[in-house]
N, C-alpha and C positions, 0 to 999 in steps of 0.2 A: 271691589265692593259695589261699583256701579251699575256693573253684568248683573251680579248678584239680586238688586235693590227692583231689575226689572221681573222677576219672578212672583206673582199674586202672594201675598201673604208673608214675604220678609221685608221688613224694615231696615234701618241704619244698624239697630242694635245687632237681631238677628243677624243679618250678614255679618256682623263681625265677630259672634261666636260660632259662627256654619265655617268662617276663616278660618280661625284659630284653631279650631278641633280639626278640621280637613287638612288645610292647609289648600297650597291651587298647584301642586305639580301631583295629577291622578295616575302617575305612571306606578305609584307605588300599589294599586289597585288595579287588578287583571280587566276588573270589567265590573260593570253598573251593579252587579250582585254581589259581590264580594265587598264592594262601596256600603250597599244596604245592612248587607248580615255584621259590617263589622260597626255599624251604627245599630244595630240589633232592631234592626225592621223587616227584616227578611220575613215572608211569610211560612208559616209551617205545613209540613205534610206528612204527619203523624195518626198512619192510620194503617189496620189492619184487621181483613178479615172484615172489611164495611165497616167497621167500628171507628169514629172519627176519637183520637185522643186528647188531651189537655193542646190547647194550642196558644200559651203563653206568650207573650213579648221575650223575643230572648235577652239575655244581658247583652247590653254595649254600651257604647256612648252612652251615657246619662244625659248629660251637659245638653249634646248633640240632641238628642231622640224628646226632652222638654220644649226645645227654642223652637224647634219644626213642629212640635205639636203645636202651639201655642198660634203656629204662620197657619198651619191646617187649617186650624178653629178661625181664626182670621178670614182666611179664604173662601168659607164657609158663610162669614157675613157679608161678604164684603161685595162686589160688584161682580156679573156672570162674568164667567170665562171657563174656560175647557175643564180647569182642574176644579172648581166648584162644581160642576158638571158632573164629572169623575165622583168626587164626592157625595153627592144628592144619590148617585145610581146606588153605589154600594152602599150609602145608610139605608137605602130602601129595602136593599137584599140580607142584609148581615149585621144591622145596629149600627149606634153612633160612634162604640169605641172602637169596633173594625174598622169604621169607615175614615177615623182620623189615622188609625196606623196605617193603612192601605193608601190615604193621601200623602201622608210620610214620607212612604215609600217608593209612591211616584216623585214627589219632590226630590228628594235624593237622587233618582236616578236621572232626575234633566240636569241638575247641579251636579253631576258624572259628565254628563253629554257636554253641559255648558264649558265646563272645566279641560274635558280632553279633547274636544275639539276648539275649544279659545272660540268658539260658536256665543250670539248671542239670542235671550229666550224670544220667541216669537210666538205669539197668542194667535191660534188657529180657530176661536171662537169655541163660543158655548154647544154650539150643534157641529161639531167637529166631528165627535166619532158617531152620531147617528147621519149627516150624511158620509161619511166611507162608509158604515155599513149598506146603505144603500146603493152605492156605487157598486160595493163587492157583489151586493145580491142580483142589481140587474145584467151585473159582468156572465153570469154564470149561464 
């Protein structure tokens, strides 16, 4: 719960329903997307012929998919860091309620990482990934 508690936007409570529904042995989970889609945050790709289709929340985790939104919204008020970051970009692009499933679902998939690798979360700063893009751009 203490690994857990260092992640922006869980609390005591959260982390002990992110426990109970996960559980912490992710061996039963091939990989970080199989983790997401079976908490039904997976993102959709229902499109055809250029036509984008219905792109619904799919079903899962109930329980699961409330407690992280709740840490999203959280993280969203609460002091910079990477994953508030993440979030500001894509409410810009796609609205607030993409922008909370889409943080969701970055959450889940560090709480993958954190979990299979027994790794603990380390905050890489709110300008994280605008400087690596910059890095990659002047790499080129």
């Amino acid at each position: 719960m203490e690994r857990l508690e260092e992640l922006p936007g869980i609390n005591r409570r959260t982390a002990a329903v992110v426990l109970a529904e996960i559980g912490i042995d992710m061996s039963v989970f091939p990989t970080a997307g199989h983790l997401a889609s079976w908490a039904g945050v997976s993102p959709g790709n229902n499109q055809s012929a250029g036509k984008t289709y219905s792109r619904r929340v799919g079903k899962g985790n109930s329980y699961l998919k409330k407690v992280l939104a709740q840490g999203a919204l959280a993280v969203s008020q609460g002091k910079p860091n990477r994953i508030q970051a993440f979030f500001f970009r894509i409410r810009r692009n796609t609205g607030h309620k993409k922008a909370v499933v889409a943080t969701v679902h970055l959450m889940v998939r560090i709480i993958y990482r954190m979990f299979s690798d027994a790794s603990r979360y380390q905050e890489l700063g709110e300008n994280y990934l605008q400087s690596r893009k910059n890095t990659l751009t002047n790499n080129r």
